[in-house]
Every structure is written in C-alpha cells, then in structure tokens.
N, C-alpha and C positions, 0 to 999 in steps of 0.2 A: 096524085098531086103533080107529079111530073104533066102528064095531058094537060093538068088545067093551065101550068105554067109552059108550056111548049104552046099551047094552042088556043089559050085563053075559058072563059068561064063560058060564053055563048056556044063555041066553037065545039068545044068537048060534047062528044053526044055518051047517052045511059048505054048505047052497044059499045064505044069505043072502052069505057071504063070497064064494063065485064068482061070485052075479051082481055084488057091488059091486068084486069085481077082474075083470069082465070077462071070466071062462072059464068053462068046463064044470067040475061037479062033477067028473069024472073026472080032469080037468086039474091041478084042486087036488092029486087023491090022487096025481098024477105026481110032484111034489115035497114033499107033504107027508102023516104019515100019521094027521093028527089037526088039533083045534085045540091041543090042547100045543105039540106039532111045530113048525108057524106059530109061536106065542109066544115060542118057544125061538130059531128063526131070526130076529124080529124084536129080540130082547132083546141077540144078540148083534152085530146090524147098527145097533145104535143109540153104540156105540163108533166105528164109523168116523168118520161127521162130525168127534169129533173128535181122532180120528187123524189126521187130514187136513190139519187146520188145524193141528196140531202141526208135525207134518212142514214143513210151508211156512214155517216161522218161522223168525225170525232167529236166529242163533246167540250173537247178544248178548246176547239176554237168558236170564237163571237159570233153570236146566232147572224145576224148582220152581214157580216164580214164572209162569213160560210156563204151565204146565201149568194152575195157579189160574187165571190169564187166560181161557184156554180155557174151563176149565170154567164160569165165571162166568158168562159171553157165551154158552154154550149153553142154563145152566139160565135164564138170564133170558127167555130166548124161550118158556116153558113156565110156564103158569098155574101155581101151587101145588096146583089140583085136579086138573089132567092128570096131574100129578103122582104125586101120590099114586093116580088109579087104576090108573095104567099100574105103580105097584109094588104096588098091591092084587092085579092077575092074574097078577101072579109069584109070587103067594102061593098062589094059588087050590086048586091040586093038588101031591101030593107031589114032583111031576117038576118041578111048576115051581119048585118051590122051593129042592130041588137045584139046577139047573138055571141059579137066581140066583143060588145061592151057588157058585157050581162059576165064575161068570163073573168075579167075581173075578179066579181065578188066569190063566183067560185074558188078560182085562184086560190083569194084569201083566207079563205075557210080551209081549203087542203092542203096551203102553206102550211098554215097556224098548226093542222093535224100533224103534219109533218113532222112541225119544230118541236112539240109535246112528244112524240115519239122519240125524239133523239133525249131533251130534257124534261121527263116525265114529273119531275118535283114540284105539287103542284102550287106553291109558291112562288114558283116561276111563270105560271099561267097566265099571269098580267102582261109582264114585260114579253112574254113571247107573242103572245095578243098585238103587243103595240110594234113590235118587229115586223110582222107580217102585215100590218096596215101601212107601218112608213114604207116597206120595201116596195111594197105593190103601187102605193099614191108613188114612190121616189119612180118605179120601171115607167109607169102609164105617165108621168111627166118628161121621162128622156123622151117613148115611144111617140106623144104630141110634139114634143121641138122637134124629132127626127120628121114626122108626118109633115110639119108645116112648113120648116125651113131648107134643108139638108139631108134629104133622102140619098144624095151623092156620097155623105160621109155615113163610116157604118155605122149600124145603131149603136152597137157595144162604144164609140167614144163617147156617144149623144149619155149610153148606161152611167160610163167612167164619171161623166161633168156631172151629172144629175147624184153621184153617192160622193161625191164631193160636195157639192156644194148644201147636201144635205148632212154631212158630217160638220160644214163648217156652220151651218144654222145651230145643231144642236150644240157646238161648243159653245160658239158665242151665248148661248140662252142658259150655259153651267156658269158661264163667267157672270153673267147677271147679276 
C-alpha cells in the first residue's frame, strides 16, 4: 500500500511490490492475479481490525454506540491524506470500484456476524440485523459527503455529523 500511495496505481510495477514484500514475482502471481487483485484483498482485510475489536467488547455497551467507538479510534489513527488515497485506488479501475461498492454488503453481513457473537440471544437477532444496516447505510453516507464535498476535512467529522444526525432522525420518529 505504501508503493501504491508513494507512487500511485500506474506507477507501481508487480516487481517493485515483490521485492518490497519480500518474494518472487512468481510468488505474487501464486496468490494474486494482478494489482487489482491485491487491492481488492487488501480493501476487504482492512474490516478486520475492526471486527476484532468489536468482538472483544463489552456487552454493556449500545450495539451502535460500540460500533461508533470503534470506528472513531481506527479512523483517528489515519492521516486525512492516507485517507483519501487509499479510497482514490479504489476508484482507479472499473473492478475497483465495483469491488468498493460490492464491500459494502460484505461489510454488513460480517458486521452483523460480529454483533451476534458479542449478543448471541437470538432475540436480539433483529435489532442487531437493523444495527448493521443503519451503521453501514449511516458510514457510506458520511464516506459520499466526505467524497463530494470535503475531502480536506477528515472523514471521522464527516463519521461524527452523519451518527448524529442519524441519532436525531430516529429520535424524532420515537417522538412520533
């Protein structure tokens, strides 16, 4: 990742990435069959982290609310420029693109696994269901205002307004 963001996506060649991971060219093609390929693997391993840190959490706190946490504490560890190039190369090519939009629904399904591993009761199976759709529709809503308007500001304020103003939607709709 560093090559593609030092050097851009054209620029990066299949030898410069084996030698800076340490293998043979060949080795690369053993698990990958491009630089898409790679991007594609790397975009969908960047959910783990924090899946990870979901999982281990307490079950006191708001499926919600945990999830914000999480993501808060991950994106704060990431420049606003890293940022944004590392979703500039998911833009790069048609497959990446797909590819970012297709991860998504991933996302949501390993969210959702996630949240059922912390509260297993499966009574709860609903409302964690509908936790991991608003949080994903609430992220990919900051991620488009940050894409169109305000790539200058970090994304985590663009995160902050968007689970606000999705807090204040669903109060006003209890006060109904």
């Amino acid at each position: 990742m560093r090559l593609f963001v030092e050097h851009g996506y054209h620029a990066t060649t299949l030898d410069a990435i084996a030698v800076a991971a340490g293998i043979s060219r060949r080795t690369f093609f053993s698990y990958f069959a491009g630089k898409e390929d790679l991007l594609v693997a790397w975009h969908r391993g960047c959910w783990s982290p924090l899946l990870e840190d979901i999982a281990v959490a307490s079950r006191d706190e708001i499926p919600f609310q945990l999830i914000r946490r999480v993501f808060n504490d991950h994106l704060s560890r990431h420049a606003n420029d890293e940022i944004v190039a590392m979703e500039e190369l998911m833009h790069i090519t048609e497959k990446l693109r797909m590819s970012f939009h297709a991860s998504f629904i991933e996302w949501e399904r390993a969210l959702l696994q996630t949240l059922i591993m912390v509260w297993p009761e499966p009574e709860r199976r609903s409302e964690l269901r509908m936790v991991a759709t608003l949080w994903v529709a609430t992220f990919r809503s900051a991620m488009e205002e940050w894409q169109a308007n305000s790539r200058h500001v970090h994304l985590a304020q663009h995160l902050e307004e968007a689970c606000q103003l999705c807090e204040q939607i669903l109060a006003s709709m209890k006060k109904s």
